[in-house]
Backbone as numpy.savetxt, mean C-alpha at the origin, in Angstrom:
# Nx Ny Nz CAx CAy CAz Cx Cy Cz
15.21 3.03 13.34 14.64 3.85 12.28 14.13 2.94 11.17
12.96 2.90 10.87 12.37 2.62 9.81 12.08 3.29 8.46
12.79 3.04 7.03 12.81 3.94 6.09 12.01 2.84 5.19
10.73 3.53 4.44 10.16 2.94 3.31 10.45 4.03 2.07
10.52 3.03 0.71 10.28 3.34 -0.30 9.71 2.42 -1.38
8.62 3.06 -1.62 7.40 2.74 -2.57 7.95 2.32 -4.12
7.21 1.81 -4.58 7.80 1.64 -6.44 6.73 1.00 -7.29
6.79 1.24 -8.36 5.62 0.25 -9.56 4.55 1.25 -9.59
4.50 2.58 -9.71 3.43 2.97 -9.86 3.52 3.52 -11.21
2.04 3.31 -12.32 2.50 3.44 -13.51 1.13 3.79 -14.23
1.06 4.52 -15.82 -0.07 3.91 -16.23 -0.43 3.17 -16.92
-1.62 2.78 -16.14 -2.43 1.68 -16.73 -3.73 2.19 -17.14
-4.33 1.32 -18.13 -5.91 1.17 -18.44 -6.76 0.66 -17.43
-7.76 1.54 -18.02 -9.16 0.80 -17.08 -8.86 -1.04 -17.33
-8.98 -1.32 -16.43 -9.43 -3.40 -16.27 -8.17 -3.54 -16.05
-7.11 -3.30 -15.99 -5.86 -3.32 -16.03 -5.15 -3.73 -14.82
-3.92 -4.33 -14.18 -2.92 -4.77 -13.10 -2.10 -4.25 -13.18
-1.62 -4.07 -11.94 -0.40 -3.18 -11.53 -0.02 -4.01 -9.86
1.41 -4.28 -9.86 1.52 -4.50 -8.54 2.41 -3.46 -7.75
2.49 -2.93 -6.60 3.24 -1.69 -5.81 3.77 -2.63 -4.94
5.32 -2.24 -4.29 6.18 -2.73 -3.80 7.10 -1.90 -2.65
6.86 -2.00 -1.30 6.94 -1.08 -0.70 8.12 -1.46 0.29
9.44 -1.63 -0.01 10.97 -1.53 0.55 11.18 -1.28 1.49
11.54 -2.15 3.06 11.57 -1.22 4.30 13.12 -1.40 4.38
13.77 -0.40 5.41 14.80 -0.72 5.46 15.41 -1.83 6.48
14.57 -2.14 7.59 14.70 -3.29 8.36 13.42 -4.59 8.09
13.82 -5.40 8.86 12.95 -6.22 8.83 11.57 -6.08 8.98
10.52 -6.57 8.15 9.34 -5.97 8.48 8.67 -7.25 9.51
9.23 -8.79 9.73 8.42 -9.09 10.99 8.28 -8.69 12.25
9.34 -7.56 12.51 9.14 -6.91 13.85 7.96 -5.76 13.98
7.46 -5.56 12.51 6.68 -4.06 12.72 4.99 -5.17 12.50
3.83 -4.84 13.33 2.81 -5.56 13.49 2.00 -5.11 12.03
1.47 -3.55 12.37 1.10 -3.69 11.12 1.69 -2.37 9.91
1.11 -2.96 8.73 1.92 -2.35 6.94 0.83 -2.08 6.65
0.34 -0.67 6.28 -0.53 -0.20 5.77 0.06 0.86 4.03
-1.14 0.50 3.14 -1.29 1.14 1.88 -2.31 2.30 2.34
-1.60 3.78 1.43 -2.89 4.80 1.65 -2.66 5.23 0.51
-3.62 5.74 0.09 -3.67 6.78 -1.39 -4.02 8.25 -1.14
-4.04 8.53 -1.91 -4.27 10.31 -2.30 -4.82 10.79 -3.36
-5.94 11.05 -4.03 -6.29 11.55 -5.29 -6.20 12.94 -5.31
-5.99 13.11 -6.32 -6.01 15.04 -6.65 -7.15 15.97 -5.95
-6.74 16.55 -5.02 -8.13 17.23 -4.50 -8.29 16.54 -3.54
-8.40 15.59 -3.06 -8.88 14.55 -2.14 -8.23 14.16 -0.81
-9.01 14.05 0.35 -7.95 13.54 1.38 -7.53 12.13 1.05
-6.47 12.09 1.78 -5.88 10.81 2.45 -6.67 9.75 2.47
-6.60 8.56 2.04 -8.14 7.67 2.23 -7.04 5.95 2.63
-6.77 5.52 3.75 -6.48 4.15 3.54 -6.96 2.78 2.98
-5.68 2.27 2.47 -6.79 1.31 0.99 -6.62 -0.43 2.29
-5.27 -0.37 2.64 -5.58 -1.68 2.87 -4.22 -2.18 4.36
-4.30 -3.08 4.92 -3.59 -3.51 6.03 -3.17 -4.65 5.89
-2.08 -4.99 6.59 -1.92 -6.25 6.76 -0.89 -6.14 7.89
-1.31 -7.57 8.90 -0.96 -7.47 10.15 0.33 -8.62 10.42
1.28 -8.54 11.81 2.24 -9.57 11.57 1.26 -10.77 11.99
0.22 -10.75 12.27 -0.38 -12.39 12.78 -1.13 -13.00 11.50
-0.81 -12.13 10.06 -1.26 -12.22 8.69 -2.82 -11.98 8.32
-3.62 -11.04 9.21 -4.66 -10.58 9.02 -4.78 -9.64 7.97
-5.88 -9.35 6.93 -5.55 -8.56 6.06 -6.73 -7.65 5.91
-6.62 -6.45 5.83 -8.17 -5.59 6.03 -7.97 -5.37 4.60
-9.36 -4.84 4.38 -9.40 -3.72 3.03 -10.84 -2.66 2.80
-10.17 -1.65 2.65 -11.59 -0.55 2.16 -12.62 -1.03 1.27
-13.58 -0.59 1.64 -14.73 -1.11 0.55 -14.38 -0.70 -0.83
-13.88 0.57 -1.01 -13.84 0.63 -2.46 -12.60 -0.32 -3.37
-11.92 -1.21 -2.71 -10.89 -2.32 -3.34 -11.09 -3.48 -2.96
-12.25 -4.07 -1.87 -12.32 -5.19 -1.37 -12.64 -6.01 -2.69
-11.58 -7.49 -3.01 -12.51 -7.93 -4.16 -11.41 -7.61 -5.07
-10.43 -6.18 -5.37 -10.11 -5.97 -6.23 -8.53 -5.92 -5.95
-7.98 -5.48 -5.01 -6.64 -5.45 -4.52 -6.68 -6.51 -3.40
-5.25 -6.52 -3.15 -4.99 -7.49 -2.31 -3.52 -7.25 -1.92
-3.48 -7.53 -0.56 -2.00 -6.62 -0.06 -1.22 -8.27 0.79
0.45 -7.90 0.66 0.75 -9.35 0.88 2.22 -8.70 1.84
2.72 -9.43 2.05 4.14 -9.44 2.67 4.71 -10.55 2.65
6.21 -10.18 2.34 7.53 -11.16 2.40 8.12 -10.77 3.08
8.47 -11.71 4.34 9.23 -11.10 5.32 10.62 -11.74 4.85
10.86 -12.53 3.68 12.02 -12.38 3.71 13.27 -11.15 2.84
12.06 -10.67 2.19 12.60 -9.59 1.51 12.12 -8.17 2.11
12.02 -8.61 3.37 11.15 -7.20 4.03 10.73 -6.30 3.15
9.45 -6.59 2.01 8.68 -5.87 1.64 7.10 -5.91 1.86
7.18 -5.34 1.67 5.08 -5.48 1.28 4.65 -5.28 -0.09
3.68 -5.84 -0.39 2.79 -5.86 -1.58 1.64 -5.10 -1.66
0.73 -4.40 -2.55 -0.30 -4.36 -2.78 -0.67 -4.59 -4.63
-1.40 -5.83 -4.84 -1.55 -6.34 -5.54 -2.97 -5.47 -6.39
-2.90 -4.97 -7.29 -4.39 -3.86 -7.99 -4.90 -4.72 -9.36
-6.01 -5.41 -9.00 -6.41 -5.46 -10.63 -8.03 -4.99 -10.44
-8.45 -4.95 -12.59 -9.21 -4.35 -12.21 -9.75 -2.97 -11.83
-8.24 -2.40 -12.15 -8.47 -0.81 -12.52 -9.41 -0.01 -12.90
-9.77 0.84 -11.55 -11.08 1.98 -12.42 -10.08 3.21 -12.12
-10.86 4.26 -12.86 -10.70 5.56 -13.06 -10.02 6.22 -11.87
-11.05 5.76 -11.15 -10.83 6.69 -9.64 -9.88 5.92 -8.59
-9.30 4.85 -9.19 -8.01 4.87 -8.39 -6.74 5.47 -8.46
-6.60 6.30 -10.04 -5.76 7.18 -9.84 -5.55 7.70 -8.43
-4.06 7.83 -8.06 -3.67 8.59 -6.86 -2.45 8.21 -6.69
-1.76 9.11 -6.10 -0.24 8.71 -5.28 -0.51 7.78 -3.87
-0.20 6.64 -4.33 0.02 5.25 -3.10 0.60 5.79 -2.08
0.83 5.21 -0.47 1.92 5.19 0.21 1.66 4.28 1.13
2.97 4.02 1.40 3.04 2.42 2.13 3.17 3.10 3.95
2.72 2.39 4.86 2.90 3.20 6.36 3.09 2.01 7.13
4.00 2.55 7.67 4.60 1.27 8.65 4.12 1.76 10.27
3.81 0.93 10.98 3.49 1.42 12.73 3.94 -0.37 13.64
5.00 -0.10 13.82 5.61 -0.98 14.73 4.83 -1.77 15.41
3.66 -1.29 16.39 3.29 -1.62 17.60 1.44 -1.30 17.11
0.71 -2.04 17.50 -0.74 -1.67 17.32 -1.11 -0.59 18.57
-0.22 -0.38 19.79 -0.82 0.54 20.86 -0.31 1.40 20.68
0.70 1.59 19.59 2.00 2.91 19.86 1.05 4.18 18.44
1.47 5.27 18.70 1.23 6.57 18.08 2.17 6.55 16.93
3.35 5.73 17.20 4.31 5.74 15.76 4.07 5.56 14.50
5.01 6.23 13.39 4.23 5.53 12.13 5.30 6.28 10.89
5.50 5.50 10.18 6.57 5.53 9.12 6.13 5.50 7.99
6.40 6.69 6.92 6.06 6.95 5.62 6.76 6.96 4.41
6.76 6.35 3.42 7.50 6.47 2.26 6.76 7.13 1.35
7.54 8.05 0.66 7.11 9.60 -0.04 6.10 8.96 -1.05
5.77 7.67 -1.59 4.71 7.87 -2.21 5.06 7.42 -4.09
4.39 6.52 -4.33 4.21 6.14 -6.00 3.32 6.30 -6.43
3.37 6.97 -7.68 1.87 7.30 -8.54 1.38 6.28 -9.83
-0.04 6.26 -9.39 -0.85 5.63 -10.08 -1.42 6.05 -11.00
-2.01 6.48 -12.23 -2.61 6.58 -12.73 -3.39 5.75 -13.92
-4.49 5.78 -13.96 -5.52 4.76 -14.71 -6.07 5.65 -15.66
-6.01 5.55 -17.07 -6.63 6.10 -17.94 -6.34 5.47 -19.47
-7.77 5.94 -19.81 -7.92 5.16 -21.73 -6.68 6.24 -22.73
């Protein structure tokens, strides 16, 4: 069983940093890849960013440039690093864990909120 929980979500100003910190309960070098997703009010589900155990790192166009997602496998967490804050990244974060790149599995922690405003 894999249990995440999310943290650091806060507000900030536009131009502003924030880092999110996403707690697994086992080791995360066994799980391949750690994905960040958000949620805005009204809005679907939109994934922001990946990172793989062979240390590949994806990212959505709308954060490429601006976030940046990391892992410590010795503190089995993950990172997603935000600067550079606009408006419209307000949203509730969530960190998703999927063991296996062929498997259907996938592990959710309830989620930290962001909000960006003057």
């Amino acid at each position: 069983q894999v249990q995440l929980v999310e943290s650091g979500g806060d507000l900030v100003q536009p131009g502003g940093s924030l880092r999110l910190s996403c707690a697994a309960s086992g080791s995360i070098s066994n799980i391949n890849l750690m994905r960040w997703y958000r949620q805005a009010p009204g809005k679907e589900r939109e994934w922001v960013a990946t990172t793989t155990s062979g240390g590949t790192m994806y990212y959505a166009d709308s954060v490429k440039g601006r976030f940046t997602i990391s892992r410590d496998n010795a503190k089995n967490t993950v990172y997603l690093q935000m600067n550079s804050l606009k408006l419209e990244d307000t949203a509730v974060y969530y960190c998703n864990a999927q063991p296996r790149s062929y498997s259907n599995m996938n592990y959710w922690g309830k989620g930290t909120l962001v909000t960006v405003s003057s």
